[in-house]
C-alpha positions in Angstrom: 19.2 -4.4 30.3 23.1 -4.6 30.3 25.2 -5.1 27.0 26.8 -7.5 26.5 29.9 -7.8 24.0 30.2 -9.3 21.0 31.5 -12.8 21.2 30.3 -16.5 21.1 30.1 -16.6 25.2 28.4 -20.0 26.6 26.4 -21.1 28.5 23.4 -19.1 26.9 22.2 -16.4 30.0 20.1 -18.4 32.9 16.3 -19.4 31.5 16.6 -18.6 27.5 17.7 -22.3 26.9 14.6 -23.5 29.0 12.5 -21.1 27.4 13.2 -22.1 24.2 13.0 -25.5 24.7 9.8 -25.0 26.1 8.1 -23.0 23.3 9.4 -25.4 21.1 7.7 -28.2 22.8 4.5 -26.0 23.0 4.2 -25.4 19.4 5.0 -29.5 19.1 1.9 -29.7 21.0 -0.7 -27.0 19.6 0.1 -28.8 16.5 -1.7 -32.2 18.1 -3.7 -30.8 20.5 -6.8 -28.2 20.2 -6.7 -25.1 21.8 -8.5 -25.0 25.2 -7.7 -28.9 25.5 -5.7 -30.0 29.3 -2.8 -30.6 28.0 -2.1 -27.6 26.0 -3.2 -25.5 29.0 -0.6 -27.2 30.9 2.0 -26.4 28.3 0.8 -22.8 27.6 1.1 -22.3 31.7 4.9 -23.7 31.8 5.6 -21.7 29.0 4.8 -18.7 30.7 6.2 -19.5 33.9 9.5 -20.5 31.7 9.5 -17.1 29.7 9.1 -15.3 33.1 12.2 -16.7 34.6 13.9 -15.6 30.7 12.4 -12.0 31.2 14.3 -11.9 34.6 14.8 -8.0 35.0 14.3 -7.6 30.9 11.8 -5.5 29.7 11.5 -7.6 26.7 12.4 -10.3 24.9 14.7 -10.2 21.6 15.4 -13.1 20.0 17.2 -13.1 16.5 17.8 -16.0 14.0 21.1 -15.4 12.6 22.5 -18.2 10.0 23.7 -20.6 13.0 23.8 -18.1 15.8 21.3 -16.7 18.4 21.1 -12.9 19.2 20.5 -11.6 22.1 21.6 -8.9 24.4 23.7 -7.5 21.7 25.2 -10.4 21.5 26.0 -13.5 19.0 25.9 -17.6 20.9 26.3 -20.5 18.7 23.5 -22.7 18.7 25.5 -25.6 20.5 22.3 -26.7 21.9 19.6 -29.3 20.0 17.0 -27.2 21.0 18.4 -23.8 20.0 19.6 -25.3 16.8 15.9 -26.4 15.9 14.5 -23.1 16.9 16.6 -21.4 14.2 15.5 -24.1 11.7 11.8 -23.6 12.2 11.9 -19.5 12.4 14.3 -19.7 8.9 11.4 -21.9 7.7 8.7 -19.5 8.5 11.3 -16.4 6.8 11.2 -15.0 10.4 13.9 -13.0 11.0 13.5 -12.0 15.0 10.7 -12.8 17.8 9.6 -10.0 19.8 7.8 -10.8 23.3 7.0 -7.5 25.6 7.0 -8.0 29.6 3.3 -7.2 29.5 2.6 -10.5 27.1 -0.2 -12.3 29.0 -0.7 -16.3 29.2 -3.7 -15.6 26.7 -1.8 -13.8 23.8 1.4 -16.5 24.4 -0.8 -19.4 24.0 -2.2 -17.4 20.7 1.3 -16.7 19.9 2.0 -20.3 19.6 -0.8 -21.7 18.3 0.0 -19.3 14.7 3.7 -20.4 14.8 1.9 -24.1 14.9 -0.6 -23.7 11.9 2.2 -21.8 9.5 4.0 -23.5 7.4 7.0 -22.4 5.0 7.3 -19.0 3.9 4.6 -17.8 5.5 6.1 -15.8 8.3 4.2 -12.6 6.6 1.2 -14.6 7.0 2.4 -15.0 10.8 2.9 -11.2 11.2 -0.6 -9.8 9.8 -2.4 -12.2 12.0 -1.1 -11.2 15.3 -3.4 -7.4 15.8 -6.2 -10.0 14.2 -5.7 -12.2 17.0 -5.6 -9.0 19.5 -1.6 -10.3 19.8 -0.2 -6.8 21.5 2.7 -8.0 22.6 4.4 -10.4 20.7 6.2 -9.3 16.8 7.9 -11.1 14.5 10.5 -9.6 12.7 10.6 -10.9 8.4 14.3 -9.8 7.2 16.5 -12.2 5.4 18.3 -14.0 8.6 22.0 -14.0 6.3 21.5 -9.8 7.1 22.3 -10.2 10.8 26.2 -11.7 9.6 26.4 -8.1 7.7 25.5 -5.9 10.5 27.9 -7.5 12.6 30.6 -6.3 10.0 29.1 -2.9 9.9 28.7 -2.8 13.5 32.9 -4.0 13.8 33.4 -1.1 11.3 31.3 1.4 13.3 32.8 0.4 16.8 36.5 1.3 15.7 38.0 -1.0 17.8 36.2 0.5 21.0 35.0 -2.9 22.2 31.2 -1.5 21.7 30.0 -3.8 18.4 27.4 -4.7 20.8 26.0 -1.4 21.4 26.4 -0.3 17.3 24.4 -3.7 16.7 21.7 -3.7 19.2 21.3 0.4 17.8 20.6 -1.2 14.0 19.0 -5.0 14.6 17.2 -4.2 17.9 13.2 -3.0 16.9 12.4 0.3 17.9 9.5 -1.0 19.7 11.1 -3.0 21.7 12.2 0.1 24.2 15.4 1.5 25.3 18.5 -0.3 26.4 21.4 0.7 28.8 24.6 2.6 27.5 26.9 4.6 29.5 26.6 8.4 30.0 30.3 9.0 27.9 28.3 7.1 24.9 25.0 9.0 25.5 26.9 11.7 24.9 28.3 10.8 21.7 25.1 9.6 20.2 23.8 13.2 21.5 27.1 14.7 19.2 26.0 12.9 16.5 22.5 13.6 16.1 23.0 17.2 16.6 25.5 17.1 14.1 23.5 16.5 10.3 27.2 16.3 8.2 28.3 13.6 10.5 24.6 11.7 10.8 24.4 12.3 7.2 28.0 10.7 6.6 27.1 7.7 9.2 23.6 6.7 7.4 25.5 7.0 4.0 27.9 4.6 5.1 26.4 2.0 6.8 23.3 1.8 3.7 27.2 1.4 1.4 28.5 -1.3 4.0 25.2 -3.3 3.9 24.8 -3.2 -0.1 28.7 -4.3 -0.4 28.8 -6.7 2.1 25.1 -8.3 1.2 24.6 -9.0 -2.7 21.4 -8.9 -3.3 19.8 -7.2 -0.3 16.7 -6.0 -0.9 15.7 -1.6 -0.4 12.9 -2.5 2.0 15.4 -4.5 4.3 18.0 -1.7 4.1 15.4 0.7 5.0 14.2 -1.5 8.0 17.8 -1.7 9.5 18.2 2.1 8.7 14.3 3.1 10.2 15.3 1.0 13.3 19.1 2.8 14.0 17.5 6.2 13.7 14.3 5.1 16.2 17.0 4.1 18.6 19.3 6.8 18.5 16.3 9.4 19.0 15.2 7.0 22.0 18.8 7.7 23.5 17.9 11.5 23.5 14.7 11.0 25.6 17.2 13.1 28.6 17.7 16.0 26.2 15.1 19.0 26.2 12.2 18.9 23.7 13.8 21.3 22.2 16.8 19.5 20.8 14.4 16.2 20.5 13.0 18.3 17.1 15.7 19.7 16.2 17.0 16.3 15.8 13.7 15.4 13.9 14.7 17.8 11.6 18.1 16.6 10.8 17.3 13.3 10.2 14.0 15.0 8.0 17.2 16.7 6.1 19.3 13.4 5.7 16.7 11.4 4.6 15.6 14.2 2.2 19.3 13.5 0.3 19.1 9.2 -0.1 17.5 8.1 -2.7 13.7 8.7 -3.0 13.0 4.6 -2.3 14.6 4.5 0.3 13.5 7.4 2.1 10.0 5.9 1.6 11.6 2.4 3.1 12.9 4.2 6.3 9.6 6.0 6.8 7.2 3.3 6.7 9.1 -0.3 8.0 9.4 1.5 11.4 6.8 0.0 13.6 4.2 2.8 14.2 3.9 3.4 17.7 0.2 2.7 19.4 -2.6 5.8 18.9 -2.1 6.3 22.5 1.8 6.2 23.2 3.2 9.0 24.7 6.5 7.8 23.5 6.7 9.4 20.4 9.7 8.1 17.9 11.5 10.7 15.8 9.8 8.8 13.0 6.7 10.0 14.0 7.9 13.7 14.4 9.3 13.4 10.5 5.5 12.0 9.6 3.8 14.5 11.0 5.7 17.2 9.8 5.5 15.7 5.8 3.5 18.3 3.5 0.4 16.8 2.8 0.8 16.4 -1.4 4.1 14.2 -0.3 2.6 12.2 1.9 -0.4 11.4 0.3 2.6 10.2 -2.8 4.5 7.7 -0.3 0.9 6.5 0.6 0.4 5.7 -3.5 3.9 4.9 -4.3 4.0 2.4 -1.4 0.3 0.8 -2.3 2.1 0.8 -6.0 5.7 -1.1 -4.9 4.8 -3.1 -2.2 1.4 -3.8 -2.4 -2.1 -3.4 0.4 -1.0 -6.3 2.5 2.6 -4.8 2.7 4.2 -4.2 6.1 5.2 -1.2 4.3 2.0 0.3 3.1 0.3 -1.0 5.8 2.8 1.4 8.5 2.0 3.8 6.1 -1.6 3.7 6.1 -1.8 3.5 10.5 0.3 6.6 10.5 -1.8 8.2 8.1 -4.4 7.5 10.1 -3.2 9.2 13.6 -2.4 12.3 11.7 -5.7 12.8 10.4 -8.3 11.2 12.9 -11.2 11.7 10.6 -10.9 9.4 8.6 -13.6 11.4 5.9 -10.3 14.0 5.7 -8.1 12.0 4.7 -10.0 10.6 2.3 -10.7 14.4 1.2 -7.1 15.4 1.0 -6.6 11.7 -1.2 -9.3 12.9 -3.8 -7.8 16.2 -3.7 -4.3 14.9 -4.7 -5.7 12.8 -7.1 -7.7 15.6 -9.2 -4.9 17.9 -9.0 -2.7 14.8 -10.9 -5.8 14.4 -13.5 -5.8 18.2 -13.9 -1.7 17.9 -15.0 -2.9 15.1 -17.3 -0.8 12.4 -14.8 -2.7 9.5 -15.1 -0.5 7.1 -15.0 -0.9 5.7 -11.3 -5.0 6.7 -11.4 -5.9 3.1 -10.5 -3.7 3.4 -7.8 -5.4 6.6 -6.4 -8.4 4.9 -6.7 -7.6 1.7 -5.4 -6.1 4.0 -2.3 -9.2 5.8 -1.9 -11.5 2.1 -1.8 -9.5 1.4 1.0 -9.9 4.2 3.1 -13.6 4.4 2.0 -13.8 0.2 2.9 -12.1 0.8 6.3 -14.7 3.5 6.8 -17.6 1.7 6.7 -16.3 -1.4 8.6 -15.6 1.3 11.3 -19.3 2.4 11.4 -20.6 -1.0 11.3 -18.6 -1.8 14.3 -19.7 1.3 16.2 -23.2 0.1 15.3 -22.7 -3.4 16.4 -21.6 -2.1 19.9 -24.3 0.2 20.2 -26.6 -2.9 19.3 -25.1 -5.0 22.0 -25.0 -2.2 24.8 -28.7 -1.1 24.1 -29.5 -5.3 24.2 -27.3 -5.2 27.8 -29.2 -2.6 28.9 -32.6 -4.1 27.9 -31.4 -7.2 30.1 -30.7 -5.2 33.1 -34.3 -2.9 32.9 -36.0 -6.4 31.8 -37.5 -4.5 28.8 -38.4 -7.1 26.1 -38.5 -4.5 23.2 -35.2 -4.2 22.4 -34.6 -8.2 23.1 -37.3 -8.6 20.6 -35.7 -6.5 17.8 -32.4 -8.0 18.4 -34.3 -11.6 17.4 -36.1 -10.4 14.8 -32.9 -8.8 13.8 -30.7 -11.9 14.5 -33.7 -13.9 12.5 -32.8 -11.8 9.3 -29.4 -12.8 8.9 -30.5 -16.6 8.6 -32.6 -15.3 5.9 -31.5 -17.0 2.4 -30.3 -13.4 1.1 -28.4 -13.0 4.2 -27.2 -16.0 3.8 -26.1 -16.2 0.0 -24.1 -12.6 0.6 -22.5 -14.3 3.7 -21.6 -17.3 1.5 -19.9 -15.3 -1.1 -17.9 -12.9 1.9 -16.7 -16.8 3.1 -15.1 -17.3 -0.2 -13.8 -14.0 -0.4 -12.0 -14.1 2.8 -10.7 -17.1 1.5 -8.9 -15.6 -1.2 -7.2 -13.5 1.4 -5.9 -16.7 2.8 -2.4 -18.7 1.7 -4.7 -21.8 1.7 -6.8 -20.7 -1.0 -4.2 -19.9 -3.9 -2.7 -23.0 -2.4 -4.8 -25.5 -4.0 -5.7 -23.6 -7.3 -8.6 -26.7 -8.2 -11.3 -25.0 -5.8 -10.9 -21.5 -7.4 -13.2 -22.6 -10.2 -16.1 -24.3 -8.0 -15.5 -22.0 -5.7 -15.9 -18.7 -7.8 -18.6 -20.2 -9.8 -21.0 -20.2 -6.3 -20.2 -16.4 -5.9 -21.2 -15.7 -9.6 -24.4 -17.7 -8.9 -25.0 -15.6 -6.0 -24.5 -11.9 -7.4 -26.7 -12.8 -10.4 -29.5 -13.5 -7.7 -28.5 -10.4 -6.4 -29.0 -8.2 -9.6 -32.2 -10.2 -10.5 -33.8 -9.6 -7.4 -32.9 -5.3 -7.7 -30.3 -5.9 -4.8 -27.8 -3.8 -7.3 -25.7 -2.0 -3.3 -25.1 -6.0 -2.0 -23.9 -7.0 -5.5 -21.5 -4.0 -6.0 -20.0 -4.2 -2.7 -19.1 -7.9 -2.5 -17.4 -7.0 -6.2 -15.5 -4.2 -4.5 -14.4 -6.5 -1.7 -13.5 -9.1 -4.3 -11.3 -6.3 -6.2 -9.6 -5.6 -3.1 -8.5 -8.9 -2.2 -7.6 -9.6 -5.8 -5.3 -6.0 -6.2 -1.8 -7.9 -5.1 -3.1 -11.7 -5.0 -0.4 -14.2 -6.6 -3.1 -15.8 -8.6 -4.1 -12.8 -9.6 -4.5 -13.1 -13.4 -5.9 -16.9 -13.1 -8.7 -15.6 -11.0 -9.0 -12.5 -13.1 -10.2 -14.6 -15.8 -12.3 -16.6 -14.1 -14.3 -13.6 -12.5 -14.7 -12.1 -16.1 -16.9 -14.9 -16.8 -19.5 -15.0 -14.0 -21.4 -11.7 -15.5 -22.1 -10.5 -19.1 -21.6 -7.0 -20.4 -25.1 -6.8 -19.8 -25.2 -7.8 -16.3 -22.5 -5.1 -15.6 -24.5 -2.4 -17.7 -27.4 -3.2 -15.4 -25.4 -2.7 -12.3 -23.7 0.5 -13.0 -26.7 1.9 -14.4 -28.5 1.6 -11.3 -25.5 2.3 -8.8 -24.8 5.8 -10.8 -28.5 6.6 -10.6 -28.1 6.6 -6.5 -24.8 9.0 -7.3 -25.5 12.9 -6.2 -21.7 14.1 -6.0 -19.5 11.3 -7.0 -17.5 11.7 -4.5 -15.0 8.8 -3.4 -17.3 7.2 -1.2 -20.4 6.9 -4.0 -17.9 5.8 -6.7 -15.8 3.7 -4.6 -18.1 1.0 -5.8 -18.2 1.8 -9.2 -14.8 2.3 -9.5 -13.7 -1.3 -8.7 -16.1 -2.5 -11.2 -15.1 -0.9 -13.9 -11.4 -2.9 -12.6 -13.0 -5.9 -12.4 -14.8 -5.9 -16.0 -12.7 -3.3 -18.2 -14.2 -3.9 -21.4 -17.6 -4.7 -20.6 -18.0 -1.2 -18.0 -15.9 0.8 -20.3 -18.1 0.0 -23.3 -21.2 0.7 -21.3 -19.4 4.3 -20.1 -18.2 5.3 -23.2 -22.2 5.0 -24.3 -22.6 7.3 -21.1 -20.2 9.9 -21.9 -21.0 10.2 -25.7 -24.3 10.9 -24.7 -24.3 13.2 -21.7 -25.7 16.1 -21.1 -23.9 18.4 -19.1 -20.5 17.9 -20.0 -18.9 19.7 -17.5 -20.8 18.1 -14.7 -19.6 15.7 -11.5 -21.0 12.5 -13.6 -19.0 13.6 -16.8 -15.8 14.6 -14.5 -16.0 11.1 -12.6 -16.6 9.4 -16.3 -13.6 10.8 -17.7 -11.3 9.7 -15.1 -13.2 6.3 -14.7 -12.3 5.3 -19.0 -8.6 7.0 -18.0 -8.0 4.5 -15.2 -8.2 1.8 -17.6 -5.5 2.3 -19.1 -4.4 -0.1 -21.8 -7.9 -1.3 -22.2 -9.3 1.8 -22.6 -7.3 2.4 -25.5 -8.1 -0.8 -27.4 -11.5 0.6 -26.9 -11.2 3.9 -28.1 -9.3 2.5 -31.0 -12.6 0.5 -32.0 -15.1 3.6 -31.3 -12.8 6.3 -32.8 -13.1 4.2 -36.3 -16.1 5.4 -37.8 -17.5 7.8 -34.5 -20.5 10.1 -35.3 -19.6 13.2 -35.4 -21.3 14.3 -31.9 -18.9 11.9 -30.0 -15.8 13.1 -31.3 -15.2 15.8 -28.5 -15.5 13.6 -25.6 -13.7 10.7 -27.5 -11.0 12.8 -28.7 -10.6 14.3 -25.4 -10.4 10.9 -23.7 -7.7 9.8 -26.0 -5.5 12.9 -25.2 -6.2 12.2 -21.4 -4.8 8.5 -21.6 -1.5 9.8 -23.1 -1.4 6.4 -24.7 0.6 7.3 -28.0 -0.7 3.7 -29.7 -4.1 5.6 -30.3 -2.4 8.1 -32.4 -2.7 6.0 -35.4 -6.6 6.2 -34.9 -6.4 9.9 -33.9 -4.3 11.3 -36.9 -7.0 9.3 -39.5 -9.3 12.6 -38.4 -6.6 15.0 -39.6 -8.6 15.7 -42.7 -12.4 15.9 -40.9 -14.3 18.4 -42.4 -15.3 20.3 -39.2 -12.9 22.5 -38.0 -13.2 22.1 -34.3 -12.9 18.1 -34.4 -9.5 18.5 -36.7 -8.3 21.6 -33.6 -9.3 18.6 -31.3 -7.1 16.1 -33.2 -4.3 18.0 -33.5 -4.5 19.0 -29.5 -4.9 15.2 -28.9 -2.4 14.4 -31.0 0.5 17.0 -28.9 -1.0 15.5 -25.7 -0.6 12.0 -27.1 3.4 13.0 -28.0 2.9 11.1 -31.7 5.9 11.3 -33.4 4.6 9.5 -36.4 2.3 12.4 -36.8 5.3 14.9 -36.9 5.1 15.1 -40.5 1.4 15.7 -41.2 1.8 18.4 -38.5 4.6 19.9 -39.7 2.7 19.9 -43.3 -0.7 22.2 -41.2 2.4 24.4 -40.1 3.8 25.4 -43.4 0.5 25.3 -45.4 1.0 27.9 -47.9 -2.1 29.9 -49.0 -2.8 32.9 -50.9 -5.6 34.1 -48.6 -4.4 33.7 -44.5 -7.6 33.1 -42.8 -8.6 32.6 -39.6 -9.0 29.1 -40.1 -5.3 28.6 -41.5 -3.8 30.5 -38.7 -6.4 28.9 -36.0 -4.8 25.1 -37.4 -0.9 26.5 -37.9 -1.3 27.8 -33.6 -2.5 24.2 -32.8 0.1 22.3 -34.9 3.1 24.5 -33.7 1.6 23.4 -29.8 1.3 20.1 -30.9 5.0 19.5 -32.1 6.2 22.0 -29.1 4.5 19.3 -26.9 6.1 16.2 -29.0 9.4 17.6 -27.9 11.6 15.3 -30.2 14.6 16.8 -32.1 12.3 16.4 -35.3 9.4 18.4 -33.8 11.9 20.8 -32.9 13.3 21.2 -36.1 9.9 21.8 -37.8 9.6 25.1 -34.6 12.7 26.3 -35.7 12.4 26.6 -39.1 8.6 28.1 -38.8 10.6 30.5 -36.7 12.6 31.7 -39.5 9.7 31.3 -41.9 6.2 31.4 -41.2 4.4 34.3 -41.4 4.8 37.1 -38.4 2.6 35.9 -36.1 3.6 32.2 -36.4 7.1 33.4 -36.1 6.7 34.6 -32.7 4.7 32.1 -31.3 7.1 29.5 -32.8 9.8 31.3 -30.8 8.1 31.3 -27.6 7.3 27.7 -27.7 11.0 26.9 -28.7 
């Protein structure tokens, strides 16, 4: 593809004003017209033999919607024409920033293409972009930045070029996706681009500078976008190097590993996951892909959470993540090990604070899992019912009817029902017109209470899970929330978790996947019914007491209005666990409730408090703590000096300058022993 320079040249290059004229017609059409109907097969077919004649010699297709300017080639052409000017309208509509089209786009995937331009509406240009790999749409990509960012990277480009005449080169190297493929530069500025990545002070300098240009010269733009422009310059610049030895290809993989290592820990995660993963089979491998793969597992399993955290499941940005994730580890039952593995070793530090996001991380995985095996299954149904065709053997035909039979059956029916809605709730058009959540939600609760009277406890837990998931970054989140909390009573949920934990051997990810999203869904009512669990179990240091424990933490703020409730007046057997609880939330409102233990009569619950309370950092407790440190007595027993040890922790823990002061005056004080611990701890 040749570059062309920067400038407002016209006429528009031969066929890209037809073309565009065309599609806009097309999606005129699909908007009146059916798919399959004659006259948008006739449209779809012109459109193809019109985006042909654009392609000419291209590889693909880049089309950008600057404010009142087309981009293309590297280049910026005023939208003189009617037809260019409403293209840019309707793509600033959508929020699409750039349209992608591949040389190996077929008629099929075009017509597709423009029949989800046709049925979008404002805004929705996200909606646009998760549907295309659902609508097996390979070779078409939308691009979602804020169209006012192409004005500022043809300033930073002008900056970059130096007055070299090359702005056009500098811009298609930023703007132009990755994916898209490599475009043509001379050998003196291959070169150059092979001087700069091999030099990390000057690629360092360079990144630095343009993120500066882009936040000056753009108020307001967001990290994701800055990441996305930064992600796709560094793509290009490896793809530039593809003449260079292998060696030099990671060595550059490495720099950039180095740079990105010293931004700031967002945007790092912004650069790593808005690049367009490449397909499980490319040979093509990006220098992305290199700095992925070569990510110790604990960090990347963190980008994986902070990103499901920030952005949210349906993000472009977690949902790179995830694919990439993905090809590292091709079983997927690893991945989900090394997950649960990162996420004890947080519980085991007493980080809890993003445990719902572990776990919501690990539902995913587990979810994606089992739609992968049900898929395998499918297939294997349909080639064994193909091959029973071919060998006329009526067995298998006849097991695929009865089988077919079942799922018209009224409990087949009722769970698809409720998986309708569901995926419904996925959809823009179902927040849209908030009046149908009520009537809609209130046919799902009718169903899963069918479910759990009729003993089908697996079919009622999963379509909750499946509900959780779709509500975890939903807009009407909270309105829905409150709806769903009234379709099932505390005892319904007691019921259902009862029986699910009673199929649970290991409690492992995938048996408490379930579970876990339950206990989202209804907080109080499942934490009530597990704190009953807990209290009462047996073997305390068991898998069902391990998975209980970091269950009750997940819930976080409504855990603790719990515990406040059960702590008042607890029998003495379910201190320990409650206590212990309380310290794992690190919720420093429960201290109130804690410290009124202070003066139990048992001396392991008041070490317990005293532990708890360090753990929860309560500074209002400084002063009854500091009090247990300097208790005086005539007789030092083992129980005085057992309570002084765990107060000096405590306030070691609390950290404050008045815990601190309390340490160093026990230091100077306390008795011998107390003196040097005191020290120690300061």
């Amino acid at each position: 593809m040749s570059v062309v320079k920067t400038s407002q040249p016209s006429p528009l290059p031969q066929g890209i004003p037809d073309f565009i004229a065309t599609l806009m017609r097309s999606i005129s059409t699909a908007r009146l017209y059916a798919k399959g109907h004659d006259l948008m097969k006739k449209q779809s077919g012109l459109l193809f033999a019109k985006l042909e004649e654009a392609m000419a010699e291209r590889e693909f297709l880049f089309l950008g919607c600057a404010m009142d300017s087309l981009f293309l080639d590297g280049a910026f052409y005023k939208a003189e024409d009617a037809q260019i000017q409403k293209f840019l309208r309707f793509f600033h509509l959508l929020g699409i920033s750039h349209v992608l089209l591949n040389k190996g786009v077929s008629e099929q995937e075009l017509e597709s293409f423009v029949e989800l331009l046709a049925g979008a509406r404002q805004s929705q240009g996200a909606e646009v972009s998760r549907a295309l790999p659902r609508e097996n749409i390979t070779h078409a990509k939308v691009g979602l930045l804020d169209y006012s960012i192409f004005s500022t990277v043809q300033t930073v480009a002008t900056g970059l070029a130096k007055d070299s005449g090359e702005e056009a080169i500098w811009q298609q190297l930023i703007l132009q996706p990755a994916a898209a493929g490599t475009f043509k530069l001379s050998n003196e500025k291959i070169r150059q681009l092979t001087h700069l990545s091999q030099d990390i002070e000057q690629l360092k300098s360079l990144l630095v500078q343009m993120d500066k240009d882009m936040a000056e010269k753009q108020k307001g733009i967001s990290i994701a976008q800055r990441g996305a422009l930064l992600g796709n310059f560094i793509q290009n610049l490896g793809h530039t190097l593809e003449g260079v030895s292998g060696e030099e290809r990671v060595q550059f993989a490495r720099h950039v590993g180095a740079v990105l290592d010293s931004l700031e820990p967002d945007l790092k995660t912004q650069i790593l996951c808005t690049a367009i993963p490449e397909s499980g089979d490319s040979q093509e491998r990006g220098v992305i892909y290199e700095i992925f793969q070569a990510l110790p597992e604990p960090r990347l399993m963190g980008l994986l959470v902070d990103a499901l955290k920030e952005d949210g499941s349906r993000s472009t940005c977690f949902n790179n993540l995830f694919s990439r994730a993905q090809t590292r580890y091709q079983d997927p039952g690893l991945l989900l090990a090394l997950i649960h593995q990162e996420k004890e070793k947080k519980i085991q530090k007493g980080d809890t604070a993003d445990l719902k996001h572990w776990q919501h991380l690990e539902q995913l995985l587990t979810r994606h899992q089992e739609i992968e095996e049900l898929n395998r299954e499918y297939h294997k149904e349909v080639e064994a019912l193909a091959t029973s065709i071919q060998m006329n053997a009526p067995m298998v035909e006849e097991e695929e009817r009865a089988h077919l039979l079942e799922t018209l059956s009224p409990e087949s029916l009722k769970a698809a029902k409720v998986q309708l809605i569901i995926d419904l709730l996925d959809r823009p058009v179902a927040s849209a017109d908030t009046s149908l959540l009520p009537s809609l939600l209130e046919n799902t609760g009718e169903a899963l209470t069918h479910f759990l009277a009729q003993g089908d406890f697996v079919t009622a837990g999963r379509l909750l899970r499946d509900i959780y998931l779709r509500l975890a970054d939903h807009p009407e989140q909270g309105d829905i929330r409150k709806i769903i909390n009234t379709l099932l009573t505390g005892e319904h949920i007691r019921d259902l978790l009862e029986n699910l934990m009673g199929g649970c051997k290991t409690y492992g990810p995938q048996e408490t996947s379930v579970l876990d999203a339950i206990c989202h869904l209804y907080p109080e009512k499942a934490g009530s019914y597990l704190l009953d669990v807990l209290i009462d179990i047996k073997d305390e240091h068991g898998p069902q007491a391990k998975w209980l424990f970091t269950a009750l933490a997940a819930l976080g703020p409504r855990l603790s209005w719990l515990l406040n409730r059960r702590l008042q007046g607890a029998p003495e057997k379910a201190l320990p666990s409650l206590l212990a609880l309380a310290a794992r939330t690190q919720d420093s409102r429960l201290s109130t409730a804690v410290e009124a233990l202070l003066d139990h009569p048992e001396l392991s619950v008041r070490l317990e408090v005293i532990t708890a309370l360090g753990q929860l950092k309560a500074e209002r407790s400084i002063p009854h703590l500091a009090e247990i440190l300097f208790q005086r007595s005539w007789l030092k027993t083992k129980k005085v000096k057992s309570l002084q040890e765990a107060a000096a922790r405590a306030l070691a823990q609390i950290g404050n300058p008045e815990a601190r002061e309390a340490l160093q005056k026990a230091a100077k004080e306390g008795s011998s022993d107390l003196r040097k611990l005191c020290q120690e701890l300061i």
